[in-house]
RODO-2510 file (C-alpha; in nm, 4 decimals, decimal comma):
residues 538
     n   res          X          Y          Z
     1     x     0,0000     0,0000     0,0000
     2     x     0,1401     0,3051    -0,1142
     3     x     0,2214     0,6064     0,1648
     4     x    -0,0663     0,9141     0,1682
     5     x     0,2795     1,1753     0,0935
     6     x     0,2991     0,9423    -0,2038
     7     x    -0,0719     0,9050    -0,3234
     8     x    -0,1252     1,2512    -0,3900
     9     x     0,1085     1,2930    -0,6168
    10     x    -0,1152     1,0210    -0,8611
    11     x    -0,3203     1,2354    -0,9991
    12     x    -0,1307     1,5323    -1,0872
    13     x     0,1203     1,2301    -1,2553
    14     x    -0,1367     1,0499    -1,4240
    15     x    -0,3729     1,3488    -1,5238
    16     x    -0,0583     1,4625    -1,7387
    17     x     0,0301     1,1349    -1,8991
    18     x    -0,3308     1,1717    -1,9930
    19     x    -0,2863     1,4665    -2,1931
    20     x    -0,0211     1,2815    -2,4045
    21     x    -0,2332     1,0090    -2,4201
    22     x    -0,5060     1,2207    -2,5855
    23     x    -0,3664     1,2794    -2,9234
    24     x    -0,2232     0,8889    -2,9371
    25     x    -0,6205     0,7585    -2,8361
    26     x    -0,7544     1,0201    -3,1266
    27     x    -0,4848     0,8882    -3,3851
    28     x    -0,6277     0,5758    -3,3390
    29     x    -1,0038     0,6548    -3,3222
    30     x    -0,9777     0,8278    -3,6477
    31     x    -0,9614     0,5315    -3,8129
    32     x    -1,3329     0,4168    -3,6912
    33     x    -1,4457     0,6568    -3,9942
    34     x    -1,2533     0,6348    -4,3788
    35     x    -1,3092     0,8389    -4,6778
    36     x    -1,2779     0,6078    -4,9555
    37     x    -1,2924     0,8562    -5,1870
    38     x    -0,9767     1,0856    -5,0344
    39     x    -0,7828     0,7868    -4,9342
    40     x    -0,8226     0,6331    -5,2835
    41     x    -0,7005     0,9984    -5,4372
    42     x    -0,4104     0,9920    -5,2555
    43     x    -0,2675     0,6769    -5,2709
    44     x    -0,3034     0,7175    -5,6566
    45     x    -0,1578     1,0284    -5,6639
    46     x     0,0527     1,0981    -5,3536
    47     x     0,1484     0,8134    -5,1352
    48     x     0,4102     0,6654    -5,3588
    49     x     0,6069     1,0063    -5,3518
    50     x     0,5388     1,1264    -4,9856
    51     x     0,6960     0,7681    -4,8797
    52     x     0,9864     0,7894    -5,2064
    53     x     1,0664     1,1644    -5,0462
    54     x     1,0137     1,0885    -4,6824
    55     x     1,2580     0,8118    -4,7295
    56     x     1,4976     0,9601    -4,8685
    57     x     1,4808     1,2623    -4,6750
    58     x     1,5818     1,0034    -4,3725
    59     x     1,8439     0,8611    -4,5174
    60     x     1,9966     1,1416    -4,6525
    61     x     1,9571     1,3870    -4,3766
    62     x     2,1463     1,0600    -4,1182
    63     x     2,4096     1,0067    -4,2916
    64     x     2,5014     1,3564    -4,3408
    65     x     2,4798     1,4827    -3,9484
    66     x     2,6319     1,1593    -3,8546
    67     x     2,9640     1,2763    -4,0807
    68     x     2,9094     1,6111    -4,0248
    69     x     2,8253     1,5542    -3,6138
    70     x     3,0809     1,3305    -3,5614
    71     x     3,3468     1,4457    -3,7828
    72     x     3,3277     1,8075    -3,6113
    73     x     3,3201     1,6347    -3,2398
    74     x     3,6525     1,4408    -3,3273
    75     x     3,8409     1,7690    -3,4605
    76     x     3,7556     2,0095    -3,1664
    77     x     3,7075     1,7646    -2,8883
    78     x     4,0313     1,5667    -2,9435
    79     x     4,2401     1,7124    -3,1671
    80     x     4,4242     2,0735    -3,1837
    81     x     4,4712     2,3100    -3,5221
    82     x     4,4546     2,6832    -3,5428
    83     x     4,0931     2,8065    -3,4305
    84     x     3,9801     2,4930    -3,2281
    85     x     3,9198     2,7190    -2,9484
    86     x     3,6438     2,9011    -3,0985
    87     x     3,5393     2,7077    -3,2989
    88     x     3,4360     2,4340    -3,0593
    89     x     3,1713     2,7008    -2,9159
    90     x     3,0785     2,8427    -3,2692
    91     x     2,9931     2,4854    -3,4299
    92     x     2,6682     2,4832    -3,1468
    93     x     2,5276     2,8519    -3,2716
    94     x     2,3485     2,6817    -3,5707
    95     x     2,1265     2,5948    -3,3090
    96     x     2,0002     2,9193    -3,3149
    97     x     1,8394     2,9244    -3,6585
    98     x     1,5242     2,7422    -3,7486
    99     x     1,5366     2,5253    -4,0565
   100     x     1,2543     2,6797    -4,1963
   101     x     1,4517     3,0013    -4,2275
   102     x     1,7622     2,8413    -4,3064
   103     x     1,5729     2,7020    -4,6034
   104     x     1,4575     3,0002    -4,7418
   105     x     1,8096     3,1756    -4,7066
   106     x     1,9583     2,9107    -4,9063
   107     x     1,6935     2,9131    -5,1839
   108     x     1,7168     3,3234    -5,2067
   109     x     2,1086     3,2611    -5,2379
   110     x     2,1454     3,0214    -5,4808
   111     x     1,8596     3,0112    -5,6994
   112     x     1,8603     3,0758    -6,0575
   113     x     1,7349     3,4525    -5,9737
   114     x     1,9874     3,4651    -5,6575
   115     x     2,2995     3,6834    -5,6425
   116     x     2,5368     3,3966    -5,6311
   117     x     2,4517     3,2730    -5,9836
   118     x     2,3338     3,6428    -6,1529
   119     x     2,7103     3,7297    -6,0255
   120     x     2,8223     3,3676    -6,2068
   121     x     2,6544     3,4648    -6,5275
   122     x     2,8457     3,8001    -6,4853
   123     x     3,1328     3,6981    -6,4448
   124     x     3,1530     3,3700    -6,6685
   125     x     2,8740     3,4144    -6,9198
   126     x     2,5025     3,3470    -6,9544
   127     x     2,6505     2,9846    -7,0659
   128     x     2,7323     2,8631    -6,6755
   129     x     2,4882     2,5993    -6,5617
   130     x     2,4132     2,5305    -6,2013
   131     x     2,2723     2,2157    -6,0160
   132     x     1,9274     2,2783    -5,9038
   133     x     1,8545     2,4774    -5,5780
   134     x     1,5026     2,3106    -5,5057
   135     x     1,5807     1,9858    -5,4725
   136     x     1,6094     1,6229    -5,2768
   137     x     1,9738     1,7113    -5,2503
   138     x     1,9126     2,0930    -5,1796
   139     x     1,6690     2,0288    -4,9133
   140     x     1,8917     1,7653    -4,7384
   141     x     2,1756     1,9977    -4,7325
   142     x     1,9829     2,2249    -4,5518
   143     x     1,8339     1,9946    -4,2881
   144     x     2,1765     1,8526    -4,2295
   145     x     2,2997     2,2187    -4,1555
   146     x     2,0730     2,2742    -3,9124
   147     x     2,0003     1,9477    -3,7382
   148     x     2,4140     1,8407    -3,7376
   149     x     2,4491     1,9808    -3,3934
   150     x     2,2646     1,7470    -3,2401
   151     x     2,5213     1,4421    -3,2866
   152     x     2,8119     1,7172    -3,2891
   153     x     2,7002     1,7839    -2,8834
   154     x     2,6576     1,4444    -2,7442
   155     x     2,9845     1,3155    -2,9506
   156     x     3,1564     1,5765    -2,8611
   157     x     3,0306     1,5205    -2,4963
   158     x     3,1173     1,1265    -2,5317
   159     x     3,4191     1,1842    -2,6968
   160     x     3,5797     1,4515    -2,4200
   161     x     3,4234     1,1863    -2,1188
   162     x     3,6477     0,8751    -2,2982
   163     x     3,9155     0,9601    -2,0852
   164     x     4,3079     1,0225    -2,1326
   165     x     4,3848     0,6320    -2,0768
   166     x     4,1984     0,4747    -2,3515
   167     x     4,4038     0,7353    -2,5794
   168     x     4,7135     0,6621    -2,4079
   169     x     4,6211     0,2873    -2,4141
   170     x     4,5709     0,2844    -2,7858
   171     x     4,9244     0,4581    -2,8624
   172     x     5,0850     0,2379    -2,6665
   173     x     4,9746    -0,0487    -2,8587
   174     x     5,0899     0,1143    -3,1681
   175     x     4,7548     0,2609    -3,2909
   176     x     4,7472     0,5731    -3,5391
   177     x     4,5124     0,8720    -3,3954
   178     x     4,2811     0,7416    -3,7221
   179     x     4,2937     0,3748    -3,6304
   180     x     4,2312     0,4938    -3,2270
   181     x     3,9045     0,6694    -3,3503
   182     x     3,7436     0,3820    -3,5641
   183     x     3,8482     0,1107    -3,3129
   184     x     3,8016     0,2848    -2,9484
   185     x     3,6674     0,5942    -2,9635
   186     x     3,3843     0,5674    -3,2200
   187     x     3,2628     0,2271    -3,0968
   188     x     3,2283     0,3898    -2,7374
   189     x     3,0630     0,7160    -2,8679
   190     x     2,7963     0,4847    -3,0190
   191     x     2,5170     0,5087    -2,7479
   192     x     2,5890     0,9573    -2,7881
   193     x     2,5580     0,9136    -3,1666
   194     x     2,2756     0,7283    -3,1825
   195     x     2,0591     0,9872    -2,9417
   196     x     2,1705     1,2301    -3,1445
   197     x     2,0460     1,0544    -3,4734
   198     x     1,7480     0,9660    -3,3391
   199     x     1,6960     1,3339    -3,2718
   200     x     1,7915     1,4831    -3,5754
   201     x     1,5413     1,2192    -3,7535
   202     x     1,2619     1,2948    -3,5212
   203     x     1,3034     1,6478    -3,6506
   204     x     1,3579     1,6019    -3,9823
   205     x     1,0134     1,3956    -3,9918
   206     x     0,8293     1,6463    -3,8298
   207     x     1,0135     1,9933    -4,0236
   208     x     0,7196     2,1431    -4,2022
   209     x     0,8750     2,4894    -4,3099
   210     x     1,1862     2,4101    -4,4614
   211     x     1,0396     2,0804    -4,7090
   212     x     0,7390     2,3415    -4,7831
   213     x     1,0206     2,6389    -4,9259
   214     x     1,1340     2,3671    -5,1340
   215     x     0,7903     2,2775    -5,2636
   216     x     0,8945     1,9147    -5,1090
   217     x     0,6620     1,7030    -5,0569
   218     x     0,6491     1,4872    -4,7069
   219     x     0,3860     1,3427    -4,4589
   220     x     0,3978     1,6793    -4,2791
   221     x     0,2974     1,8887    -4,5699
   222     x     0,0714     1,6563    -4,7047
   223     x    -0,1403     1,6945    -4,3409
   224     x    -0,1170     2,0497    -4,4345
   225     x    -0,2774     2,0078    -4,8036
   226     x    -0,5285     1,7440    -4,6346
   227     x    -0,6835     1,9402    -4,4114
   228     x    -0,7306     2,3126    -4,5956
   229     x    -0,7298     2,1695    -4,9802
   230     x    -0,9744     1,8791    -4,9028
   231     x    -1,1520     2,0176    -4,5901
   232     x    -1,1211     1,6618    -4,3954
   233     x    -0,9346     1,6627    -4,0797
   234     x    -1,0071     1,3214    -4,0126
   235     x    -0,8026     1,1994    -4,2566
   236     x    -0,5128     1,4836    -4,1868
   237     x    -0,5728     1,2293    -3,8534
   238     x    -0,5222     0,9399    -4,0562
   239     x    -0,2320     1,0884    -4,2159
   240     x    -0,0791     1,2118    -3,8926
   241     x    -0,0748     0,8520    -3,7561
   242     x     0,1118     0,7143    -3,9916
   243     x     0,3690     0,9474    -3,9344
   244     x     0,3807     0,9215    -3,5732
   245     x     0,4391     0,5421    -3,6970
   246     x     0,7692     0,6304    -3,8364
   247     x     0,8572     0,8263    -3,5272
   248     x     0,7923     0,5479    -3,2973
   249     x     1,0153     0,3258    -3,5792
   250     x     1,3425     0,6059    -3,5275
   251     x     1,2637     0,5372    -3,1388
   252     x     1,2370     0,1549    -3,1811
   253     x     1,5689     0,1931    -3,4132
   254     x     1,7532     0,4036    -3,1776
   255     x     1,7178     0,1941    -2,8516
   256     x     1,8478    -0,1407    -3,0940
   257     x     2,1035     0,0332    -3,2137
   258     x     2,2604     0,1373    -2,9256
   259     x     2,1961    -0,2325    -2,7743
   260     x     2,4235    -0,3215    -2,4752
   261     x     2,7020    -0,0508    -2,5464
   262     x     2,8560     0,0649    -2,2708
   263     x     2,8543     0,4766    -2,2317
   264     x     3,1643     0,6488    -2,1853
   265     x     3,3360     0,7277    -1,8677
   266     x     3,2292     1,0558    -1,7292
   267     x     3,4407     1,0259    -1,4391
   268     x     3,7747     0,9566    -1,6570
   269     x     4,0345     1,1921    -1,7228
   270     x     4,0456     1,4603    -2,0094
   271     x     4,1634     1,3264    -2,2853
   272     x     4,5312     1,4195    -2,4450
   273     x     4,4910     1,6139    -2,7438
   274     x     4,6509     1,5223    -3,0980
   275     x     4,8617     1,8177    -3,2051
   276     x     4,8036     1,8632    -3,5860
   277     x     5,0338     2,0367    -3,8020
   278     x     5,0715     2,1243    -4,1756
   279     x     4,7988     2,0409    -4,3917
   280     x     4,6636     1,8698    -4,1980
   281     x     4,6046     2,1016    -3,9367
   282     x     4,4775     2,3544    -4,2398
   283     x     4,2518     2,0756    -4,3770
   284     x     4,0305     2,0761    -4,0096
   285     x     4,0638     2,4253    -3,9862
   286     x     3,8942     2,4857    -4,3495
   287     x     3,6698     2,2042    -4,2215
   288     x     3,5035     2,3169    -3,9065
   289     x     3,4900     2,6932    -4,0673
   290     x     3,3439     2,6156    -4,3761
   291     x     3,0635     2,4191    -4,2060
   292     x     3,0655     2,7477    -3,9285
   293     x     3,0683     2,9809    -4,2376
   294     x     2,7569     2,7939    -4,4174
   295     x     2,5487     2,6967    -4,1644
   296     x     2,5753     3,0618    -3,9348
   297     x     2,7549     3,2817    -4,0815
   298     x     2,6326     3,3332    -4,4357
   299     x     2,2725     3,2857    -4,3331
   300     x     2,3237     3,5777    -4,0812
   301     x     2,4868     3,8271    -4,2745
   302     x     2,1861     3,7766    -4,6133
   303     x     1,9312     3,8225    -4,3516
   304     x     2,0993     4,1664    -4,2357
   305     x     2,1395     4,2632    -4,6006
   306     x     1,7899     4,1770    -4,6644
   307     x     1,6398     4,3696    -4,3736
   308     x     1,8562     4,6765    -4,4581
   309     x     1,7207     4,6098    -4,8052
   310     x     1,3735     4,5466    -4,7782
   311     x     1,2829     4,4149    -4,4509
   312     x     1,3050     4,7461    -4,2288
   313     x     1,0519     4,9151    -4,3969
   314     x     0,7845     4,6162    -4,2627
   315     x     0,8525     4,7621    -3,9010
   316     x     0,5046     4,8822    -3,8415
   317     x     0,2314     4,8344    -3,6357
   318     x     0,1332     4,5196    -3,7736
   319     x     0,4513     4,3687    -3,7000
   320     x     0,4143     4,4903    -3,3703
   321     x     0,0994     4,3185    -3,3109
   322     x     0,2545     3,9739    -3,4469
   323     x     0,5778     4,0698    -3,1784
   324     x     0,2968     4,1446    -2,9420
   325     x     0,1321     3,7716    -3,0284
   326     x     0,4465     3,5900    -3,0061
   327     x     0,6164     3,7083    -2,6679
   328     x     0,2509     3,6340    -2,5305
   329     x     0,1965     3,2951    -2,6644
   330     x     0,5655     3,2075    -2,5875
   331     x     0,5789     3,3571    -2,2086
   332     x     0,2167     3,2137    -2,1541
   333     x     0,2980     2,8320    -2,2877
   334     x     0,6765     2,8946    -2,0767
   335     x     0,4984     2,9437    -1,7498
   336     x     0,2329     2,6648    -1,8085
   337     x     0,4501     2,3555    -1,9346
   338     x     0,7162     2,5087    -1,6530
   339     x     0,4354     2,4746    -1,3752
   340     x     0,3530     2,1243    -1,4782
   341     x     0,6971     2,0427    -1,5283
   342     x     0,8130     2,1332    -1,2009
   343     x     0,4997     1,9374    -1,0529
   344     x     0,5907     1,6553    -1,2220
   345     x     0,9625     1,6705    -1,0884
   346     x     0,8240     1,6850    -0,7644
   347     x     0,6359     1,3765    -0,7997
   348     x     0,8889     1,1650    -0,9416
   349     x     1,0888     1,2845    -0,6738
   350     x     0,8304     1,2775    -0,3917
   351     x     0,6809     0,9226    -0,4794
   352     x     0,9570     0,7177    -0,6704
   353     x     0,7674     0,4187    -0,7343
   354     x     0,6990     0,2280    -1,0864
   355     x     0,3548     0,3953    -1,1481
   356     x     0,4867     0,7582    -1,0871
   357     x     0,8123     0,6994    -1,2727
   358     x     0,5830     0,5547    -1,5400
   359     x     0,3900     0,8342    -1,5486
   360     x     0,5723     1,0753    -1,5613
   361     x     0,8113     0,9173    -1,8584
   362     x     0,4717     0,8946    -2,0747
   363     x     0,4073     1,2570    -2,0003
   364     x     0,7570     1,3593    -2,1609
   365     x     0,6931     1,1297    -2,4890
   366     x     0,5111     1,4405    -2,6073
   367     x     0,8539     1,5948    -2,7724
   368     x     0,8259     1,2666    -2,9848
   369     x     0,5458     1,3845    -3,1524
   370     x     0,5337     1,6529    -3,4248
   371     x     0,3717     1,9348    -3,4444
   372     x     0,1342     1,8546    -3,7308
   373     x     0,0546     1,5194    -3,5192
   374     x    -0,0314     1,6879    -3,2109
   375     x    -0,2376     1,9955    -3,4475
   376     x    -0,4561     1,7774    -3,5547
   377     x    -0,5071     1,5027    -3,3285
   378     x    -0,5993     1,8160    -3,0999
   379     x    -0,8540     1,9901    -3,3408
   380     x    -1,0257     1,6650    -3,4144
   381     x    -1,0988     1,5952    -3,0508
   382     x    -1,1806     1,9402    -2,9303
   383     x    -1,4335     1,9723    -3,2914
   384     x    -1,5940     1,6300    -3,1450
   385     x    -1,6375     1,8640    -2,8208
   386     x    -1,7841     2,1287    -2,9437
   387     x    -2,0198     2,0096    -3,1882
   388     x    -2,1533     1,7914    -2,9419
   389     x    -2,1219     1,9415    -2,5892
   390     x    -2,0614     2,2777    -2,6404
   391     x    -2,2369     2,3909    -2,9463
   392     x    -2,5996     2,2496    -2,8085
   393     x    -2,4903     2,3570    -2,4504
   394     x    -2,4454     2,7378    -2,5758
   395     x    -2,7515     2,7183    -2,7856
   396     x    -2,9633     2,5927    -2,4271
   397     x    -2,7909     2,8880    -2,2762
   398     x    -2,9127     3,1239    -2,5579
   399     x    -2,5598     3,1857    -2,6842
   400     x    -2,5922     3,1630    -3,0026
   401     x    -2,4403     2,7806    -3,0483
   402     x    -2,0796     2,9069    -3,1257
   403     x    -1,7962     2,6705    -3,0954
   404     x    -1,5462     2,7824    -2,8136
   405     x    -1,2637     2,5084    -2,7924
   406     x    -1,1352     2,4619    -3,1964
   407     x    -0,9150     2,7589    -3,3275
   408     x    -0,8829     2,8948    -2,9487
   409     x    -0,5923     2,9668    -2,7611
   410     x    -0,5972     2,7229    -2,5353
   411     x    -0,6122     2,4338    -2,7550
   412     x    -0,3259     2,6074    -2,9157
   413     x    -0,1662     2,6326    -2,5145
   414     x    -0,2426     2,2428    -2,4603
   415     x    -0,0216     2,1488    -2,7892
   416     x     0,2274     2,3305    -2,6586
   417     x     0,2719     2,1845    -2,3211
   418     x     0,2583     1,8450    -2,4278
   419     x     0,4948     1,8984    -2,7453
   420     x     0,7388     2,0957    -2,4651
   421     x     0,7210     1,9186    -2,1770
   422     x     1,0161     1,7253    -2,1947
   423     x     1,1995     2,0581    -2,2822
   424     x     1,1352     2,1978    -1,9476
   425     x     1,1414     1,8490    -1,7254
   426     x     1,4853     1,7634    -1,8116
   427     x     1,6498     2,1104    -1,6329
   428     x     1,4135     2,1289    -1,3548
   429     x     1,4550     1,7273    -1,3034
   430     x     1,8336     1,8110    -1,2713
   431     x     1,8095     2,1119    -1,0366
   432     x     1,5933     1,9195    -0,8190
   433     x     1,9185     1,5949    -0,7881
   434     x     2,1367     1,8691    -0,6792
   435     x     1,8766     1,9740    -0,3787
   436     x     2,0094     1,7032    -0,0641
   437     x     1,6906     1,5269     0,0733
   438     x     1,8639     1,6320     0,4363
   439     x     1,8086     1,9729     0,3383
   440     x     1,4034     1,9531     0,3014
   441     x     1,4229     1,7582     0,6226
   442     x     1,6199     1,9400     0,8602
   443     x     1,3977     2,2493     0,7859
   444     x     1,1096     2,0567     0,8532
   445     x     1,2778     2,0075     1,1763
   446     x     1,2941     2,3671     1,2241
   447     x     0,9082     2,3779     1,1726
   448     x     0,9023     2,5023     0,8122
   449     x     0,6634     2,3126     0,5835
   450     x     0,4603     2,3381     0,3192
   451     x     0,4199     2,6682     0,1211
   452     x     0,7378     2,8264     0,3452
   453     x     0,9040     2,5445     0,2564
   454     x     0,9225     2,5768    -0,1246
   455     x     0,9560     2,9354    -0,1066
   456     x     1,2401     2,9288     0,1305
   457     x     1,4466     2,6179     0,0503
   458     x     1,3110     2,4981    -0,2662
   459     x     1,2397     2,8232    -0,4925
   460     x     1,5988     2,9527    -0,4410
   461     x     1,7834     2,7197    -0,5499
   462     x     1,5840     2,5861    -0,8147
   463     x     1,5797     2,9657    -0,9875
   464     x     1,8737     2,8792    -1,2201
   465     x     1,6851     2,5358    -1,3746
   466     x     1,3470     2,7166    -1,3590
   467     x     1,4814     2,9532    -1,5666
   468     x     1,6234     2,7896    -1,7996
   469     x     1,3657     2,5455    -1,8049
   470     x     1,1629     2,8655    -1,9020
   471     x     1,3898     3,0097    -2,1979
   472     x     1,4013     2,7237    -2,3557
   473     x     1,0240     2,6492    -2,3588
   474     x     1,0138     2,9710    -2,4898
   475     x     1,2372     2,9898    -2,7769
   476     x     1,0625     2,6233    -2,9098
   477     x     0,7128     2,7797    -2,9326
   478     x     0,8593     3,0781    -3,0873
   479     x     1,0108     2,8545    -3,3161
   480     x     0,7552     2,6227    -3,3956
   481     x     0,5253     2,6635    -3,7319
   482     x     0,3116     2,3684    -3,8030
   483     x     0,1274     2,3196    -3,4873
   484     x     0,0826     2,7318    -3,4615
   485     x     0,0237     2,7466    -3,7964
   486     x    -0,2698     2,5019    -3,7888
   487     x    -0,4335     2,5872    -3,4610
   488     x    -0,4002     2,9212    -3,4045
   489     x    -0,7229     3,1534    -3,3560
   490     x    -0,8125     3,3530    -3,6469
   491     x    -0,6400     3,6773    -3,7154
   492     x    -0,3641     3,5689    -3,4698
   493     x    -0,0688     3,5696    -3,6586
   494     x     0,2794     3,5302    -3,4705
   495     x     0,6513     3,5849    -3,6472
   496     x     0,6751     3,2456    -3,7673
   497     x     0,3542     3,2333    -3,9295
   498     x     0,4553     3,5764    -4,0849
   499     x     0,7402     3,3832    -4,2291
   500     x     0,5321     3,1031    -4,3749
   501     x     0,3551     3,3692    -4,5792
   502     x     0,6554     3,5612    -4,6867
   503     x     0,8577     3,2674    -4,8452
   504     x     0,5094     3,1300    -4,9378
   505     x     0,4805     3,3972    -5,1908
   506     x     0,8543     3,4170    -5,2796
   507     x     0,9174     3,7379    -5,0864
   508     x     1,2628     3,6749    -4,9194
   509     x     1,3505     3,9966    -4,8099
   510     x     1,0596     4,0629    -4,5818
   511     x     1,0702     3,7334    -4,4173
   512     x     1,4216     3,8468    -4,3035
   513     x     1,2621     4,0922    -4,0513
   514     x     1,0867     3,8004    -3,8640
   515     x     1,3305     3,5528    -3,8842
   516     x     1,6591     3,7792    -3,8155
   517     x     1,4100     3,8214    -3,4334
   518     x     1,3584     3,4440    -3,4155
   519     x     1,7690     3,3940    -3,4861
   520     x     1,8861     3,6636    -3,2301
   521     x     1,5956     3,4756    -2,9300
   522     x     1,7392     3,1604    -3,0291
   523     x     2,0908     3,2559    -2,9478
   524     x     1,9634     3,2938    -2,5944
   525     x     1,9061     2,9022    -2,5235
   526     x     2,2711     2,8288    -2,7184
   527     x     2,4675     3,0822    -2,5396
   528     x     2,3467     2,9408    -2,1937
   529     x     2,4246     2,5783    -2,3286
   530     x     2,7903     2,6946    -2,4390
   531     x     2,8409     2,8557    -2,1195
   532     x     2,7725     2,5354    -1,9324
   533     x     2,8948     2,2934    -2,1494
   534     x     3,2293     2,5276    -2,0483
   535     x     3,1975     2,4682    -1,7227
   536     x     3,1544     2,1376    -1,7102
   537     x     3,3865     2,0495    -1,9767
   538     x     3,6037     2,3194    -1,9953
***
């Protein structure tokens, strides 16, 4: 029998695992109901090519941040050339930039009406022939640009834990630095590589902005086209399931591949860097720079030539009000998933048995699940609601039988708390460790409890993990497009949806405005994570 301190932590624990389990239990109830007639249309015309693309899009996209990831983790983590220094911060700031604007950057670079090849033809001649910008390959690039630095962190992270004995060990035996990294250090990084895959794919299946610049079609623009071309969001449902499908397949993957491998020692020494000279010190210099140069730098400096451009003159009082909707949105979702969050911590923490710990894990499978997925899954359930609760209840009342849940904020809120939760669990779960159980005790002692006791023990030293718990909550629902595109009230347009328009219609320039604000919030998150990836590495 479980202790009373425990039991009433069960239902704040399992009334948020049941807000995950919402959109899972609509995916499959969507199925009860099939249009023949839609399904048939698009597995004619569309399913072939959104598997073909989404494929490839997978593939493509893994093996590139693996190479890139990886590669970049070796150079600065074990290895010294000219520039490691800054560079092993500066590789992380890609972070920073949505794909979505990334994507559009690119395309306004280096397509056929882009300055890079009008300069070519210049130059060289009407004659000079490019590959195409809007393309499998073109899109991959991108994705890999943004999404690399989630295998660069956690093998750079692995890499730095190994430890200066395996090095040493491996010299002594008469290994090369090369032969050392295929035969020790890679095969312990595994576990680090393959959570950092498994993240990158998860994103790449659920990017909806950067595939839609390219005009490329995947699962999560084809829920898009579902819902507003043929007006049927059960089958945007349908559609939506079979894309969380593929995410629970990356998840599935992931945990297989990383099997029984053993993690590397976080307690072990730093390891001994390998001095590099001559070319090939050059070679990893031109390496990490060129990757720094593409995937930051560049991107950065066309957005500020674009808003000088173009862009500045769009400062107005509309953009104000879209400013206006996005800090709101973002602060209000921050200090809702935040709240839970730290509940939640306090549960698992409070009542560590198997149901709790259960619990709470489901609750933080919400990051799992696209945007798009949770969008729609939402909308469906909450239109069930109101055309049968709601509408006839307001009509009793002499409302006028309006709907009040679909295409309101707070169904726009809920997606956000249950896409971010995980987001904001992870620092507040960590601040918590640090807090010594004798500490809560002793004052308890002293006769402070309850409400005194959070505010005067707990609150004060979880400040630094609430907060960042916060920022980061906040810069993801700035950042995110599908699920705010999709469910947000009418007339409520925020700077990412001001985006989507822009490159929608070709108009590069005065998408820079928006998404030059959305780069220079984003740094926020990334220069807190380089600042304590210092300290705890440096």
């Amino acid at each position: 029998m479980s202790h009373p301190v425990e039991r009433r932590w069960y239902p704040i624990a399992f009334s948020v695992a049941a807000l995950v389990l919402l959109p899972l239990s609509i995916l499959l109830f969507s199925w009860s109901s099939v249009d023949t007639e839609i399904w048939a249309h698009l597995w004619e015309t569309q399913m072939p090519r959104l598997l073909g693309n989404t494929l490839m899009l997978l593939l493509g996209v893994s093996v590139g941040v693996v190479v890139l990831g990886v590669s970049l983790a070796w150079l600065t983590a074990l290895c010294e050339f000219p520039g490691r220094r800054w560079l092993d911060w500066a590789l992380m700031l890609p972070f920073a930039i949505p794909a979505y604007v990334l994507a559009f950057v690119f395309i306004g670079l280096l397509d056929f009406a882009g300055p890079v090849q009008s300069l070519a033809r210049e130059w060289f001649g009407s004659g000079i022939r490019f590959p195409r910008v809007r393309s499998t390959g073109g899109v991959i690039a991108v994705l890999v640009l943004v999404f690399y630095p989630y295998v660069y962190l956690l093998a750079r992270s692995a890499f730095l834990a190994q430890g200066r004995g395996l090095m040493e060990a491996a010299r002594v035996l008469g290994q090369s630095p090369w032969q050392a990294f295929w035969r020790v250090a890679l095969p312990m990084a595994r576990p680090a590589i393959g959570a950092g895959l498994a993240l990158a794919m998860m994103e790449t299946l659920a990017d909806f902005g950067a595939v839609s610049v390219f005009n490329f079609d995947t699962f999560t623009t084809a829920i898009y086209k579902t819902w507003y071309g043929f007006f049927s969001l059960t089958s945007a449902t349908q559609l939506a399931s079979l894309l969380l499908l593929a995410v629970a397949l990356v998840l599935y993957g992931e945990r297989r591949a990383r099997g029984a491998a053993r993690p590397a020692n976080e307690r072990a020494r730093t390891a001994a860097l390998y001095r590099l000279t001559g070319m090939k010190a050059f070679a990893a210099s031109a390496w990490c720079g060129l990757v720094f140069l593409c995937a930051f730098v560049i991107p950065v400096l066309q957005l500020l030539v674009w808003l000088w451009q173009r862009g500045r003159f769009d400062l107005d009082e509309r953009y104000a009000g879209m400013i206006l909707h996005t800090l709101y949105l973002g602060g209000i979702a921050a200090l809702l998933t935040v709240t839970v969050a730290l509940l939640l911590a306090f549960a698992r923490r409070q009542a560590p048995v198997r149901s709790i710990r259960s619990a709470v894990s489901l609750a933080n499978l919400g990051y799992a699940l696209p945007g798009s997925v949770l969008a729609v899954s939402i909308m469906l359930a909450f239109s069930y609601l109101d055309r049968h609760i709601v509408i006839p209840l307001s009509d009793w009342l002499g409302a006028g039988g309006k709907p009040l849940l679909l295409g309101s904020l707070g169904a726009l809120l809920l997606a956000y708390l249950i896409r971010f939760m995980a987001v904001a669990f992870g620092p507040l779960e960590s601040a918590l460790a640090r807090i010594r159980p004798s500490l809560p005790q002793a004052s308890r002692s002293l006769g402070v409890g309850g409400p005194a006791l959070f505010v005067r023990i707990y609150l004060p030293l979880l400040l630094p993990g609430t907060l960042s718990a916060a920022l980061l909550v906040f810069v993801d629902v700035l950042k995110e497009m599908p699920a705010t595109l999709l469910m947000r009230p009418f007339g409520w347009d925020t700077l990412a949806v001001r985006i989507f328009e822009m490159t929608s219609e070709g108009e590069w320039a005065r998408a820079s405005l928006p998404a030059l604000t959305l780069v220079l919030v984003g740094l926020l998150p990334v220069v807190l994570l380089i600042r304590r990836s210092g300290r705890r590495l440096g």
